[in-house]
Structure formats: structure tokens, C-alpha cells
VOLUM-244044 format. One record per residue (C-alpha): residue number from 1; x, y, z. Coordinates in Angstrom, 2 decimals, decimal comma, always signed. Example, Ala and Ser with C-alpha at 12.3 -4.5 7.8 and 13.67 -1.06 7.14 Angstrom:
<nodes>
+-----+---------+---------+---------+
!   k !       x !       y !       z !
+-----+---------+---------+---------+
!   1 !  +12,30 !   -4,50 !   +7,80 !
!   2 !  +13,67 !   -1,06 !   +7,14 !
+-----+---------+---------+---------+
</nodes>
This chain:
<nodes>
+-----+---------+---------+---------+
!   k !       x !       y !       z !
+-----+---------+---------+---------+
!   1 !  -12,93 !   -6,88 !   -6,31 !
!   2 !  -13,90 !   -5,32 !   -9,68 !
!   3 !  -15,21 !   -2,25 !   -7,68 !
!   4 !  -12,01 !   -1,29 !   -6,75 !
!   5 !   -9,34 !   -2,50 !   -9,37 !
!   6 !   -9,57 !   -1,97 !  -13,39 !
!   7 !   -7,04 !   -3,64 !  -15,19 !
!   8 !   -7,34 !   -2,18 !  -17,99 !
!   9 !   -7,60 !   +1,26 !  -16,53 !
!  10 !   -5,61 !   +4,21 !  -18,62 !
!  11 !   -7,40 !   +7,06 !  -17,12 !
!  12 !   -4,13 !   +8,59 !  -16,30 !
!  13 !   -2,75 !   +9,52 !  -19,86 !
!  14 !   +0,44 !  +10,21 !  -18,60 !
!  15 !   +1,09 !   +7,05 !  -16,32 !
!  16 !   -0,62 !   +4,75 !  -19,48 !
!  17 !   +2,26 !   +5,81 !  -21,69 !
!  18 !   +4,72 !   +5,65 !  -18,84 !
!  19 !   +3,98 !   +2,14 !  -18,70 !
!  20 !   +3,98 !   +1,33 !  -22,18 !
!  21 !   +7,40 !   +2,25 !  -22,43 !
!  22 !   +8,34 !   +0,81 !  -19,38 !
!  23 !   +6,84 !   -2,55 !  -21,26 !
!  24 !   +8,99 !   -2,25 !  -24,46 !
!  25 !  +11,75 !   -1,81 !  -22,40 !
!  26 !  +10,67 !   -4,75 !  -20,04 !
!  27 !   +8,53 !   -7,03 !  -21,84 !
!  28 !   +8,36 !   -9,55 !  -18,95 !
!  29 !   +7,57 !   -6,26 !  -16,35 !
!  30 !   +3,71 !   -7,03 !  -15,20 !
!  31 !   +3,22 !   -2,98 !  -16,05 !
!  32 !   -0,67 !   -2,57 !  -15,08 !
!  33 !   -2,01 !   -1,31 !  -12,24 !
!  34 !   -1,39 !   -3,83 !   -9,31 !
!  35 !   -4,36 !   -5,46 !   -7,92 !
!  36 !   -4,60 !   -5,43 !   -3,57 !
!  37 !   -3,04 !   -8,45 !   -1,94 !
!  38 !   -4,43 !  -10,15 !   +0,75 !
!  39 !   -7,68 !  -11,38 !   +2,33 !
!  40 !  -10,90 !  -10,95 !   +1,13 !
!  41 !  -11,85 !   -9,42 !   +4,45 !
!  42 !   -9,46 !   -8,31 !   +6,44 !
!  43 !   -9,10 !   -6,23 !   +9,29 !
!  44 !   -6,39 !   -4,54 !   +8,70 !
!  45 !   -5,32 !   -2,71 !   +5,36 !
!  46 !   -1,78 !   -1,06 !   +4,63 !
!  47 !   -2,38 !   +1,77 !   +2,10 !
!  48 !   +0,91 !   +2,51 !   +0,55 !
!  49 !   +1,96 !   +5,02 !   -2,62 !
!  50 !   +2,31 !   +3,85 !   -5,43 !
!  51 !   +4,14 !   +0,68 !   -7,32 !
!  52 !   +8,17 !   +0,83 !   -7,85 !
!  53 !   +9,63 !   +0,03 !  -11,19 !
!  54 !  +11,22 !   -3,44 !  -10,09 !
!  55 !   +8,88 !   -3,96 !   -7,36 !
!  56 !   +5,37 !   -4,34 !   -7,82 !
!  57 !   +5,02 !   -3,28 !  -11,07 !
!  58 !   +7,37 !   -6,24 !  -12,11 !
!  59 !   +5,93 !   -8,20 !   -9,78 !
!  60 !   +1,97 !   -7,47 !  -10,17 !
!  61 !   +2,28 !   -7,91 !   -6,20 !
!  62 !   +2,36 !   -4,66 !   -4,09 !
!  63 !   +5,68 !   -4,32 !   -2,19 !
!  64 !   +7,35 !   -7,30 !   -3,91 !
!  65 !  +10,93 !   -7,14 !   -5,25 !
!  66 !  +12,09 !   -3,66 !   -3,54 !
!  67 !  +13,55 !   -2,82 !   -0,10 !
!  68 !  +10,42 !   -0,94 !   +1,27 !
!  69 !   +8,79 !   -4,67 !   +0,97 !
!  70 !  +11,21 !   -6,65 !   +2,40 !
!  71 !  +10,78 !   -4,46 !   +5,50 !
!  72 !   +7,17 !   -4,31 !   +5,31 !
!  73 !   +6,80 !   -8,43 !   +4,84 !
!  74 !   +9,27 !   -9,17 !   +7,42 !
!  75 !   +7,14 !   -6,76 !   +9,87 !
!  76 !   +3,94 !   -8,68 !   +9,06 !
!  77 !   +5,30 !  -11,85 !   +9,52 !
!  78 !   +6,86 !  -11,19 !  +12,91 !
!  79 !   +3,13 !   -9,96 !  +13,74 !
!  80 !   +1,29 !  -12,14 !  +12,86 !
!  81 !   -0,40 !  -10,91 !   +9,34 !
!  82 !   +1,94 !  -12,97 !   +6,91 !
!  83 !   +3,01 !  -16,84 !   +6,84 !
!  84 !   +6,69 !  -15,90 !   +5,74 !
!  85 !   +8,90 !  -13,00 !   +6,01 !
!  86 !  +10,38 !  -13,78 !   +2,57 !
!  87 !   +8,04 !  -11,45 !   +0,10 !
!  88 !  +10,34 !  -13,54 !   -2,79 !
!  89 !  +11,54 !  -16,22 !   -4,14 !
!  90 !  +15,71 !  -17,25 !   -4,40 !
!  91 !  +14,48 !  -16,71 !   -9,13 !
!  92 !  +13,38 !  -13,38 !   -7,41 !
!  93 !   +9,70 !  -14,14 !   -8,04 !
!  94 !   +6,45 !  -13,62 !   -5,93 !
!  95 !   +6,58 !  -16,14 !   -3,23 !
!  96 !   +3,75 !  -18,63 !   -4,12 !
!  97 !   +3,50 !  -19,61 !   -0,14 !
!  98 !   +3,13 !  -15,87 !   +1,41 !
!  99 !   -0,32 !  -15,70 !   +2,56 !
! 100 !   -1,33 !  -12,73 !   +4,32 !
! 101 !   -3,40 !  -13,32 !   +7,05 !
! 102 !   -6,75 !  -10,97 !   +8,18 !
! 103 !   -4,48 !   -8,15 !   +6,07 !
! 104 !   -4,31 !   -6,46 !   +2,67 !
! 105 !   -2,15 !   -4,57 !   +1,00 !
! 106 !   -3,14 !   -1,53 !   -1,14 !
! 107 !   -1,95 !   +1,27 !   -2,76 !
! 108 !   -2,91 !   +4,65 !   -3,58 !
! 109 !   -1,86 !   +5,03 !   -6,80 !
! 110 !   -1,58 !   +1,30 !   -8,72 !
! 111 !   +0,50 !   +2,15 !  -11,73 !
! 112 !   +3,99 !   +3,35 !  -11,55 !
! 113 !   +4,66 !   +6,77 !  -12,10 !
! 114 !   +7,52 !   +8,54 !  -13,16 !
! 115 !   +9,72 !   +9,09 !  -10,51 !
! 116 !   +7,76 !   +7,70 !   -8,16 !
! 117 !   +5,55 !  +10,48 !   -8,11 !
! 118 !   +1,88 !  +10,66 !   -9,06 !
! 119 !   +0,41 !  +14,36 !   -9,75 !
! 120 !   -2,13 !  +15,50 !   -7,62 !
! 121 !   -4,30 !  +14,91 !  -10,26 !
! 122 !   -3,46 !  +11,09 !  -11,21 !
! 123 !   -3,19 !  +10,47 !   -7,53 !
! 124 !   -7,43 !  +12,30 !   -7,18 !
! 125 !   -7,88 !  +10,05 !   -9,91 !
! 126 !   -7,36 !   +6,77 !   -8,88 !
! 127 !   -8,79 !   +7,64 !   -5,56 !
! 128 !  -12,04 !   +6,36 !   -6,60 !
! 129 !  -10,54 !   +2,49 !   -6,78 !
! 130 !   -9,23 !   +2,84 !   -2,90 !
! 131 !  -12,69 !   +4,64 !   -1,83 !
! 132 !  -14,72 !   +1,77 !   -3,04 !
! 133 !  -12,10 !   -0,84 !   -1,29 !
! 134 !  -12,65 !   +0,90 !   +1,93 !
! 135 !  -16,51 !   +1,20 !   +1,08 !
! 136 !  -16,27 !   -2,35 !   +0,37 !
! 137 !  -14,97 !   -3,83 !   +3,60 !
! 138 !  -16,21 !   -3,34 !   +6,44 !
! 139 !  -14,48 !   -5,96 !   +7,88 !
! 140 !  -11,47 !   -3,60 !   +7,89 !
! 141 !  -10,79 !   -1,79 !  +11,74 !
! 142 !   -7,61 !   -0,44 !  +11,22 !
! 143 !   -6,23 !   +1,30 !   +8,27 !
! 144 !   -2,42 !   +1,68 !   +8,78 !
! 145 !   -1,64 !   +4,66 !   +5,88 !
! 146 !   +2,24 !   +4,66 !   +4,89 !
! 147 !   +3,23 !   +8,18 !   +3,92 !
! 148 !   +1,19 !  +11,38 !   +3,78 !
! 149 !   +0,01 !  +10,78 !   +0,47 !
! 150 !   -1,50 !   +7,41 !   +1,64 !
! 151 !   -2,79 !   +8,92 !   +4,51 !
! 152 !   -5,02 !  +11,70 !   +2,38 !
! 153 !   -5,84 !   +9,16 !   +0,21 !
! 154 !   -7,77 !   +7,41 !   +3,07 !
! 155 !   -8,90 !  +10,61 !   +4,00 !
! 156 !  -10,53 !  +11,61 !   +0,32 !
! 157 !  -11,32 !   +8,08 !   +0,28 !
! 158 !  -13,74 !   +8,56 !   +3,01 !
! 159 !  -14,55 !  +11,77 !   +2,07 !
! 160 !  -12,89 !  +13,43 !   +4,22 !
! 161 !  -11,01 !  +17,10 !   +3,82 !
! 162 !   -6,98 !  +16,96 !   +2,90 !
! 163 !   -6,78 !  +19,32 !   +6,04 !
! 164 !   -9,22 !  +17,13 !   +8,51 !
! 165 !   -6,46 !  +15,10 !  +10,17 !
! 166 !   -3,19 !  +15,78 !  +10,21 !
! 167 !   -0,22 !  +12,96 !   +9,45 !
! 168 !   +2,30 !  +12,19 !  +11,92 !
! 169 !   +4,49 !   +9,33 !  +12,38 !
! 170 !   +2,37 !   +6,57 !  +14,69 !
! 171 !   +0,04 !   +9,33 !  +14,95 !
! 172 !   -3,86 !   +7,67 !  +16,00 !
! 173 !   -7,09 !   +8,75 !  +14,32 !
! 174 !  -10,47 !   +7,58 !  +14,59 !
! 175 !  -12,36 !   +8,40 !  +11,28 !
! 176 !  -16,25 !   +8,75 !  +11,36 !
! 177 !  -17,16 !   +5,23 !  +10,45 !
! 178 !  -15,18 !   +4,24 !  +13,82 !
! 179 !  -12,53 !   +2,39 !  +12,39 !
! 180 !   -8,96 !   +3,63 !  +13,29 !
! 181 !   -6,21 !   +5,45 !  +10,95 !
! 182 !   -2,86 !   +4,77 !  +11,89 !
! 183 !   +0,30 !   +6,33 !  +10,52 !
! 184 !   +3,99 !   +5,33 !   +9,83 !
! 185 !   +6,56 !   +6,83 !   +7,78 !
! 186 !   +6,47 !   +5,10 !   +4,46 !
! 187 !   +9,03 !   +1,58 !   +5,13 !
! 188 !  +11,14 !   +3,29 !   +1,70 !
! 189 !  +14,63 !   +2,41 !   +1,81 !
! 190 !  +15,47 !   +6,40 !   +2,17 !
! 191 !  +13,57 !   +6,47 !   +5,18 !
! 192 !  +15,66 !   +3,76 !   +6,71 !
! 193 !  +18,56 !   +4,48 !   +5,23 !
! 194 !  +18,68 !   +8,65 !   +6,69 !
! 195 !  +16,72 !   +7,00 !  +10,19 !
! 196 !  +13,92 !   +8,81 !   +9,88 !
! 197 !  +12,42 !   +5,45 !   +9,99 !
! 198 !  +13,94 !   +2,78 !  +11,80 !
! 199 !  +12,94 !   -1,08 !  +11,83 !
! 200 !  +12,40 !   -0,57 !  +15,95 !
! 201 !  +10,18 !   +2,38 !  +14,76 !
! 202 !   +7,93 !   +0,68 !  +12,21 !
! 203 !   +7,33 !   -2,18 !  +14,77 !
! 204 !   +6,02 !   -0,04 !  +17,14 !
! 205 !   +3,51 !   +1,00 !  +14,54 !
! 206 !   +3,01 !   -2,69 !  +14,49 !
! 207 !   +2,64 !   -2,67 !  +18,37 !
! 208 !   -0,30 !   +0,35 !  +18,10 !
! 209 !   -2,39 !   -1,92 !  +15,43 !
! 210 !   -2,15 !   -5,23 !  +17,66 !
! 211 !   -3,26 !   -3,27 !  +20,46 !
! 212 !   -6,44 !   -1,71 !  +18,37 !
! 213 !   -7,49 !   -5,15 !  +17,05 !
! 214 !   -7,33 !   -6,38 !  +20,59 !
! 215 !   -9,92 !   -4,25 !  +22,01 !
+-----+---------+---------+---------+
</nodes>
């Protein structure tokens, strides 16, 4: 895994002293960049944006601790690709029991930014961390990107063009390895909340992956 995770990484200037103050503030806040979760070889990776302030970068797991997670864990569960629903405990702490099963989690970005959102340049930066995880995998079939910015992640990550696929909600695309893109709307709660995502919606994301790793 040291291929694709540093750390120690403060390439990003601006997201290094983000999180140092975010540490002062917090001092119990993980506030690195978030390692993967999951399998060691999986075949199927979620590539998400970026950590939330009391989610994952509290947590040090991605999507632990904010609504987006909760959604996404209880999905995975009810598929298959977790052992519990429940992403936390009832302290509000990682759940030492969820497993993810032939799935990883990833992000594009792995330190919180500012608003949640990572310049184009922080976001071309750590790019190199989620090319090497893809490189490194091939046990991986189905890459399920949440959000456009996930989705040309993958894409630069494969070295693809920005412009080479186009993102759309459930939206199927076979990249030149062979393995298969999927999108969804990222699981956020202001997705959900305006119902541009609903939880029917996401599972039949769900429904499109089972059916890929089934052929």
C-alpha cells in the first residue's frame, strides 16, 4: 500500500496548513490523509472526493462519522460488500467489526480541504496516489466513481483525457484495461436531501455492479 498512500504527504501547501489548524482546534481529529479501506484485492473500488471534517478525517476511515457514509455502508451491507451496515460505533468511533468484503474504499483527494473543495491543482496532485492504487490492483473489475470529480480522477488515473467519457448518473463505461466505470451521484447528504439522489437510486447503482461482477 505505500505506492498509493503517504502519510506524511504535505504536497498540497494549502490543505497541510488546513489541517494543522484543523488539529489545534481538534487535537483528537486523525487530520492526515486517510488511507483506502478495504481488501487487499478487491473487485470492486468506490472512489469518492475527498474526506469531511467530522467524517473521515476524524475518523482516519473514509466515509465514517458523516451522512454520505451511513448511506454508503448501509448500501454495501445490504449487497453484500460489508459485514454491518453500522459504519460506527454507539462512542461514535470506527466500528472495529465492519469488514468490507472483495471492496475498497478510496478517495480522490485524502486530506480535507477547505470547504470541501480541492483545487484543480491539489486534486491533479494527489492523483498520482489513486493512479498507482488502480495500477496496483488488478484484481479490481468495477470502479464505481461517486461524483464527477471522482469520476475524472479515475479517468487521469488511467490516463485518460478529462473529456474522454462523460459522467452521468448510473452511466456504464468500459475503460481500456476492460474493467468497467460506473457512476452515481456522490451519496452527500445534499444530494439526498434536494432528491437528486435517492436511497432507491443509489441501489440501483448497486444493482448495475452486482450484475458486472456476475458476468
Amino acid at each position: 500500500m505505500k505506492s498509493f498512500y503517504d502519510a506524511d504527504c504535505r504536497r498540497c501547501p494549502r490543505l497541510a496548513g488546513f489541517l494543522d489548524d484543523v488539529k489545534r482546534r481538534n487535537p483528537t481529529f486523525f487530520c492526515k490523509p486517510v488511507p483506502p479501506f478495504g481488501v487487499e484485492a478487491p473487485q470492486l473500488l468506490v472512489a469518492g472526493l475527498a474526506p469531511g471534517l467530522n467524517g473521515a478525517n476524524r475518523t482516519g476511515r473514509p466515509f465514517t462519522g458523516d451522512y454520505a457514509g451511513a448511506l454508503l455502508y448501509s448500501t454495501l451491507h445490504k449487497f453484500g460488500f460489508a459485514s454491518s451496515p453500522e459504519p460506527l460505533t454507539a462512542a461514535n468511533e470506527p466500528n472495529p467489526a465492519l469488514r468490507l468484503i472483495d471492496c475498497r474504499i478510496s478517495n480522490a483527494v485524502k486530506c480535507l480541504p477547505p470547504e470541501n473543495k480541492p483545487t484543480p491543482e491539489e486534486i491533479h496532485t494527489c492523483n498520482r496516489f489513486l493512479a498507482a492504487e488502480l495500477a496496483g490492483t488488478p484484481s479490481v473489475r468495477v470502479i464505481l466513481a461517486l461524483g464527477q470529480i471522482a469520476h475524472q480522477a479515475v479517468l487521469r488515473g488511467v490516463g485518460l483525457k478529462q473529456s474522454a467519457l462523460a459522467f452521468g448518473h448510473g452511466a456504464r463505461h468500459v475503460l481500456p484495461d476492460g474493467r468497467v466505470l460506473i457512476d452515481s451521484y456522490h451519496c452527500s447528504r445534499y444530494n439526498t436531501q434536494t432528491r437528486r439522489l435517492t436511497e432507491a437510486g443509489f441501489h440501483q447503482v448497486f444493482d448495475q455492479i452486482k450484475a458486472e461482477l456476475a458476468r
